[in-house]
C-alpha positions as CSV (number, residue, x, y, z in Angstrom):
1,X,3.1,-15.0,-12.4
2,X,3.4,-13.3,-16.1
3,X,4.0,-9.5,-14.7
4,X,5.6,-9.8,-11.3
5,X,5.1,-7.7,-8.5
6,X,8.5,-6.3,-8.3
7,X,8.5,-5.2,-12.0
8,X,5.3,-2.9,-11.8
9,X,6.8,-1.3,-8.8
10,X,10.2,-0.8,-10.4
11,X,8.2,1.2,-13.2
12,X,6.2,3.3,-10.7
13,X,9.4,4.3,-9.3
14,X,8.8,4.2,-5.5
15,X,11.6,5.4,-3.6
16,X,13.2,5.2,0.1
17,X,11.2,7.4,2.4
18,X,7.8,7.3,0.3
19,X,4.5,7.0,1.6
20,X,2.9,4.6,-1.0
21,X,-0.8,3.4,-0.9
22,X,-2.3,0.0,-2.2
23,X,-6.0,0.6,-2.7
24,X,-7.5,-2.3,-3.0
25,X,-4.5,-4.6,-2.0
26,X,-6.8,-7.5,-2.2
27,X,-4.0,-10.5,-0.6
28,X,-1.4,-8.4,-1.1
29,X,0.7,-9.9,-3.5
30,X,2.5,-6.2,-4.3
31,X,2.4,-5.2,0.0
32,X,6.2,-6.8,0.6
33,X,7.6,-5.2,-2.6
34,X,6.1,-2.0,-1.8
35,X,7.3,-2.5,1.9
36,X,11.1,-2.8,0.7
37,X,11.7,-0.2,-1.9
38,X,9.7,2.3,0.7
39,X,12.2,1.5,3.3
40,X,11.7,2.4,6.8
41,X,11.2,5.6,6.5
42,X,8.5,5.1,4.5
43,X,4.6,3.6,5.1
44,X,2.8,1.6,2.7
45,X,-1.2,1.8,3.7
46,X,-3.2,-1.4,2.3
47,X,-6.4,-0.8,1.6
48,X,-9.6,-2.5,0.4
49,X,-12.9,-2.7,1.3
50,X,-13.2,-6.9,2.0
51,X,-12.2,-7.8,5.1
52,X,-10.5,-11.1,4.1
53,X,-8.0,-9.1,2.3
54,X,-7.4,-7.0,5.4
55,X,-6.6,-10.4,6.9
56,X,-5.1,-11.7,4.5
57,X,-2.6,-8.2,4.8
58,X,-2.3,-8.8,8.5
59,X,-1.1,-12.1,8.3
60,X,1.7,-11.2,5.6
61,X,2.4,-8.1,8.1
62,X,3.5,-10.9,10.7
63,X,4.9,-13.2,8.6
64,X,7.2,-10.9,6.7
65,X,7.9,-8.6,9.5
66,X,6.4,-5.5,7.6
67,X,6.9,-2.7,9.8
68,X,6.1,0.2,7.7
69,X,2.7,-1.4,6.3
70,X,-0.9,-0.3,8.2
71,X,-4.0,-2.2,6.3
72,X,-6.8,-0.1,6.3
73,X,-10.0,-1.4,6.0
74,X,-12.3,1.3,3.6
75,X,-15.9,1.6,2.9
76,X,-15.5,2.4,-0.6
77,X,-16.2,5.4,-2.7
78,X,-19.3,6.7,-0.6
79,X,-18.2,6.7,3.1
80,X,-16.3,9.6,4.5
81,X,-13.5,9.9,2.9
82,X,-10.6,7.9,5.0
83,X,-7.8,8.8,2.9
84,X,-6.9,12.1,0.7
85,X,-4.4,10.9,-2.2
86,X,-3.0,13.3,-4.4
87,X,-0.5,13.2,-7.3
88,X,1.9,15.7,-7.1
89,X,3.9,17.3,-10.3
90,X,6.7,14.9,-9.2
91,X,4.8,12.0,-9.9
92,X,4.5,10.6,-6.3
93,X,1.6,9.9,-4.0
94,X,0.9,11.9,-1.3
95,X,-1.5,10.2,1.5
96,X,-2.6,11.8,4.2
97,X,-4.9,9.9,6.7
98,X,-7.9,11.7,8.4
């Protein structure tokens, strides 16, 4: 892979305790990175709108033993809105699920 996972998120900066979100996660090929740096008390949410990759999520959940990661299967841009995501001053992503 020419840009690893684990590089991007060592740029974005996630940090122990972080609630991080992965819209549109497709496989999730950045889900176990993600899972680690936020730690355990943290929550990674994986979303996307295909169903496969919701699987495809899942699977890795079980495999890896991903504790703090909750796929989330989304409707896109023009259902209600499932998440709220905002960027605080700090720089990190706040999720709050309704």
């Amino acid at each position: 892979m020419a840009n690893p996972p684990e590089k991007l998120l060592d740029k974005i900066g996630i940090e122990n305790d972080m609630v991080v979100v992965d819209y549109g996660c497709g496989p999730g090929s950045y889900i176990k990175y993600a899972s680690a740096m936020a730690g355990a008390g943290g929550r990674v949410y994986a979303a996307d709108i295909h169903e496969l990759a919701i699987a495809s999520v899942q699977k890795l959940i079980q495999k890896e033993g991903l504790k703090n990661v909750v796929p989330v299967q989304v409707n896109g841009y023009s259902s209600p809105p499932l998440m709220t995501i905002r960027q605080t001053s700090s720089m990190h992503w706040i999720c709050s699920i309704q």
